[in-house]
C-alpha positions as CSV (number, residue, x, y, z in Angstrom):
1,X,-0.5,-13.6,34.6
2,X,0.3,-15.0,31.2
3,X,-3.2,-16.0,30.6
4,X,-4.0,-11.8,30.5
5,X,-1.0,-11.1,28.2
6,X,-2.1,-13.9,25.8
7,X,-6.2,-12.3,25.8
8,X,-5.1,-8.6,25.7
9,X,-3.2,-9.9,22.5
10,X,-5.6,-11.7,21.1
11,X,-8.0,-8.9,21.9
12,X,-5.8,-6.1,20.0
13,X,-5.3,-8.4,17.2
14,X,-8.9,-8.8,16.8
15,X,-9.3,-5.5,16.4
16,X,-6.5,-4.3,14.7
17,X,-6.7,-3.1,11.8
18,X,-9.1,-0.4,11.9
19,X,-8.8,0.6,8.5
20,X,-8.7,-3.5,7.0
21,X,-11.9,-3.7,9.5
22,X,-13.8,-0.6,8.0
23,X,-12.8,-0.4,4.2
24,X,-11.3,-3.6,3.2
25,X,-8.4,-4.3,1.3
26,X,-9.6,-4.6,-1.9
27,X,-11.5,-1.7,-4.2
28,X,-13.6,-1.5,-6.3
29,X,-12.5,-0.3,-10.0
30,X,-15.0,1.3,-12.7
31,X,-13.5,1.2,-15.9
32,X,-15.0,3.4,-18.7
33,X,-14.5,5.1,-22.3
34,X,-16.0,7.4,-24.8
35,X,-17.1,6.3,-27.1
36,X,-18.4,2.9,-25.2
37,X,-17.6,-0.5,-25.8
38,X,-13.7,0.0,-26.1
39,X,-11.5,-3.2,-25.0
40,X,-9.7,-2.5,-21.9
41,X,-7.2,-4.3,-20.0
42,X,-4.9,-3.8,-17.0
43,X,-1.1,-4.4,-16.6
44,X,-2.7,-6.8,-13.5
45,X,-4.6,-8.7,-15.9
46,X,-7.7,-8.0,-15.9
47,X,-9.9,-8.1,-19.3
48,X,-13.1,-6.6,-20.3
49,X,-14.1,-7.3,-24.0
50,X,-16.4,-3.9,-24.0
51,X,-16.3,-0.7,-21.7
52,X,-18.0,0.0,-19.3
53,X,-16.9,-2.8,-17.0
54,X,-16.0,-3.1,-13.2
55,X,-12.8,-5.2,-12.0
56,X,-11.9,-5.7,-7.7
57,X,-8.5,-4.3,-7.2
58,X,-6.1,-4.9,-4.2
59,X,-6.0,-1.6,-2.4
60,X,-1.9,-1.6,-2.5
61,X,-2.0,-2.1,-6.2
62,X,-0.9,0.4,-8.9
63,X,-1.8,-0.3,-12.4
64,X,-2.1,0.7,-15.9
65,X,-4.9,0.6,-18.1
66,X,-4.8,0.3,-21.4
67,X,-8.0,0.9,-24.1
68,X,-8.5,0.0,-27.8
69,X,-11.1,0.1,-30.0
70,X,-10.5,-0.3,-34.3
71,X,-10.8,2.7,-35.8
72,X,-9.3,4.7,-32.4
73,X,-6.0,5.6,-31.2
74,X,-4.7,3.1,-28.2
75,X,-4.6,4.8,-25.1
76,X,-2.9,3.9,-21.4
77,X,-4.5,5.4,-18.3
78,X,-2.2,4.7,-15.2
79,X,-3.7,4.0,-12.1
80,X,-1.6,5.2,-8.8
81,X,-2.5,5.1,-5.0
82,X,-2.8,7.6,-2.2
83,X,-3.9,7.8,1.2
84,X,-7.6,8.1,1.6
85,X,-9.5,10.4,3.9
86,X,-11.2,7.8,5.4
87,X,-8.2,5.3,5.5
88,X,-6.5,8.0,7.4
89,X,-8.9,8.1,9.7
90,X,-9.6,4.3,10.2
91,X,-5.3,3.8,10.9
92,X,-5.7,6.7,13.5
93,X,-8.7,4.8,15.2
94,X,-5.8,1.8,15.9
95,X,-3.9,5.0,18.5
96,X,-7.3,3.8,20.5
97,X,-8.4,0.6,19.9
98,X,-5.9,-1.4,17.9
99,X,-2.3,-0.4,18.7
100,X,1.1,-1.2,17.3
101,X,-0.7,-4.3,15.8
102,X,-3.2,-2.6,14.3
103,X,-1.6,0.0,12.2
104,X,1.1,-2.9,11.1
105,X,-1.9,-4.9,9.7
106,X,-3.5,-1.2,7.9
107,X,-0.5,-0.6,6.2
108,X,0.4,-4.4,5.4
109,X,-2.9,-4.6,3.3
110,X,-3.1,-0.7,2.2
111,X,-6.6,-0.6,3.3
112,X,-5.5,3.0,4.1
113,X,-5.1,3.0,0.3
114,X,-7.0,4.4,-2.3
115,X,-7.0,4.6,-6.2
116,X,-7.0,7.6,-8.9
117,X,-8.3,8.2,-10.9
118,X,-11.5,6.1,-10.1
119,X,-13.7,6.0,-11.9
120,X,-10.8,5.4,-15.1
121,X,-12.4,7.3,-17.9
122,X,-10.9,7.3,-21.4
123,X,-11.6,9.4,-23.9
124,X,-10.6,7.6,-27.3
125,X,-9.2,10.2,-30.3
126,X,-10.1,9.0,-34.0
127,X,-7.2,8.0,-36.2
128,X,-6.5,10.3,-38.9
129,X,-6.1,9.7,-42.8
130,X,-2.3,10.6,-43.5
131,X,-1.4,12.7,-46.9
132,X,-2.0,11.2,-50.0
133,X,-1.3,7.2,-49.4
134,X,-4.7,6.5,-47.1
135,X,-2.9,5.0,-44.2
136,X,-4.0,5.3,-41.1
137,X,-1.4,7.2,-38.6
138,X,-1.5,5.2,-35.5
139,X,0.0,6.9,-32.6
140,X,0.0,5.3,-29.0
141,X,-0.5,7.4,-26.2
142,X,-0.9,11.0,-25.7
143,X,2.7,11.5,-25.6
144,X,3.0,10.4,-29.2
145,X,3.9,12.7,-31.7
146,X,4.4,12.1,-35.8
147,X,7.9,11.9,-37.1
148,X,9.7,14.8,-39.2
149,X,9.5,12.9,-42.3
150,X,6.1,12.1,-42.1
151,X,4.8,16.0,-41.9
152,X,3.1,17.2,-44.8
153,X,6.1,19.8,-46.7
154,X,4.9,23.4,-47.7
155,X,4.4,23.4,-51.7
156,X,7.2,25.4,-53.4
157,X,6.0,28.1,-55.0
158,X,7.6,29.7,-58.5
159,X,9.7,32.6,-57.8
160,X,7.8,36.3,-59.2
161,X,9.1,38.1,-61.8
């Protein structure tokens, strides 16, 4: 009798996983920017010396990535998960096949997982000359914005007589 216990486990953990079985648990991540050849890097630590570029990605793993490129303004692109349509459908295969077992290993890995945006497209915004000294006005991010004293002020004009 515990001879059947012990292969009906080993059975269902064989198959478990439906989803890890089907789709993996890693994915993979296509990096890319406009114009070409920007560096781009992830908070994981990934590297690529020139866009585009391709980096494998644990499926569980939410990331940042972050593009430069002289003469362009930096820009971060995060990288979230969500449940994919297939991933959905490979943990629901486990209520047949794979069991309890099966749907703990699925969402252990987060090969139910996957990433967006994907591909990561960026598209890099020329700096801009600033007033009268030359400098460059580096800004990071879209959320960036220039500070009061650094806007141009309206020329006074004489009063009319």
């Amino acid at each position: 009798m515990d001879f059947r216990i012990f292969v009906v486990a080993a059975i269902a953990g064989a198959l478990g996983g439906c989803a890890t079985v089907t789709r993996g648990t890693t994915d993979q991540i296509t990096v890319n920017s406009t114009p070409p050849e920007a560096e781009a890097r992830t908070s994981l630590g990934h590297a690529c010396p020139a866009t585009p570029c391709t980096w494998e990605v644990s499926r569980k793993a939410e990331f940042t990535v972050s593009f430069s490129k002289p003469g362009y303004e930096d820009m971060q692109i995060p990288v979230a998960t969500r449940i994919a349509g297939a991933g959905a459908a490979g943990f629901a295969g486990n209520v047949l096949i794979g069991g309890l077992v099966g749907m703990g290993v699925d969402a252990a890995t987060g090969s139910t997982l996957e990433h967006y945006p994907s591909p990561v497209l960026a598209t890099l915004v020329p700096l801009r000359k600033s007033g009268a000294t030359g400098r460059s006005d580096r800004r990071r991010g879209a959320a960036s914005h220039r500070r009061e004293v650094d806007r141009p002020r309206p020329k006074e004009e004489p009063p009319v007589t």
